[in-house]
N, C-alpha and C positions, 0 to 999 in steps of 0.2 A: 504494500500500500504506500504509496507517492506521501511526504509530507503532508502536502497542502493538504488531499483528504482528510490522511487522520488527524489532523488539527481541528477543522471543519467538521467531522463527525462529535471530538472531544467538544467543542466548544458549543455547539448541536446539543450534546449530550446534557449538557451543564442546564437547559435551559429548557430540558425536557422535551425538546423536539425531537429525537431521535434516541431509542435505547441504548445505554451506553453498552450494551453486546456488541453491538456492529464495530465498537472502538476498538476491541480488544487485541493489542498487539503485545508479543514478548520482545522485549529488548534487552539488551544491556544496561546493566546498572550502576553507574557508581558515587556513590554517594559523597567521594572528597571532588570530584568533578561537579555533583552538583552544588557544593559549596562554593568552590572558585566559579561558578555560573553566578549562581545569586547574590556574591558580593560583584562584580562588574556589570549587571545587569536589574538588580533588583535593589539592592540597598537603598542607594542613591534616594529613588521614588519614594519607600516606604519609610525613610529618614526626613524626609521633605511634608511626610505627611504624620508623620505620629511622634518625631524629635528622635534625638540618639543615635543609635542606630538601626531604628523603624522595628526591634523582634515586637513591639507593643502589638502591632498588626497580628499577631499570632497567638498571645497570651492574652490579649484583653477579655472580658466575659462576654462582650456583643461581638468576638467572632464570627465569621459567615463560615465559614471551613466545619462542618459538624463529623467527615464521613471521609476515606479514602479518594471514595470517586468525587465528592466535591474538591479535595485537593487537588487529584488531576486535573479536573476541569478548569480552577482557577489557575493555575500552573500555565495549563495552555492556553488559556484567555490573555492573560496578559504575555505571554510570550508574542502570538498575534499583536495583541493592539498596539505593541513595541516593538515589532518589528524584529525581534531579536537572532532571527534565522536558526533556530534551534531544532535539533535534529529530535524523533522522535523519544533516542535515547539521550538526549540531554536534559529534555521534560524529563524522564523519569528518574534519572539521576537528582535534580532537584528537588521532586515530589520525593523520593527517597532521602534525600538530606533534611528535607524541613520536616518530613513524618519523625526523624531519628531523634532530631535536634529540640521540637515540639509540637507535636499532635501526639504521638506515640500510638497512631490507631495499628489496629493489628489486621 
C-alpha cells in the first residue's frame, strides 16, 4: 500500500469514515527513531502551544488520545497537515515512542 493511501485511510479512520481494518499495515518499528522524529518535527508545535517542552499535550486530563488507534490516527493527522513526508514506518515508530514514553496503552 503506497503512502499517501495508508495515510488517507488512517486519517479516514480517525474520523470514523472508514474502518480502521482497511488501515492495517505491519511495519517496522522503532521507537529511539520515533523519538528523534518527534523532537524535529513535533516538539516545536506542541511547545508553542502548551509551554516547555509541549509532553502537557499528553498528560493533561482533557487528553483527546483515549485508545491505541486514536494514537495512530493522530500521529498520522498531523504528520499530513505538516507535511512531514513520513514513511509509514516512521508513524509507527513515533506512535511507539509516545505509547512507551506516555499513554502506556497495551
Amino acid at each position: 500500500m503506497n503512502t499517501w493511501k495508508f495515510r488517507t485511510i488512517l486519517f479516514l479512520a480517525a474520523f470514523g469514515v472508514v474502518p480502521l481494518a482497511a488501515a492495517v499495515v505491519v511495519v517496522p518499528v522503532n521507537p529511539q527513531n520515533g523519538e528523534a522524529l518527534y523532537e524535529k518535527n513535533c516538539m516545536a508545535c506542541h511547545a508553542a502551544k502548551f509551554g516547555g517542552d509541549g509532553s502537557q499535550i499528553f498528560t493533561r486530563s482533557s487528553r483527546k488520545v483515549q485508545n491505541m488507534t486514536q494514537l495512530q490516527a493522530r500521529v498520522t493527522a498531523c504528520s499530513v497537515n505538516n507535511n512531514t513526508g513520513w514513511f509509514p514506518s516512521d508513524e509507527a515508530s513515533v506512535v511507539n515512542w509516545l505509547n512507551q514514553q506516555y499513554y502506556k496503552f497495551k
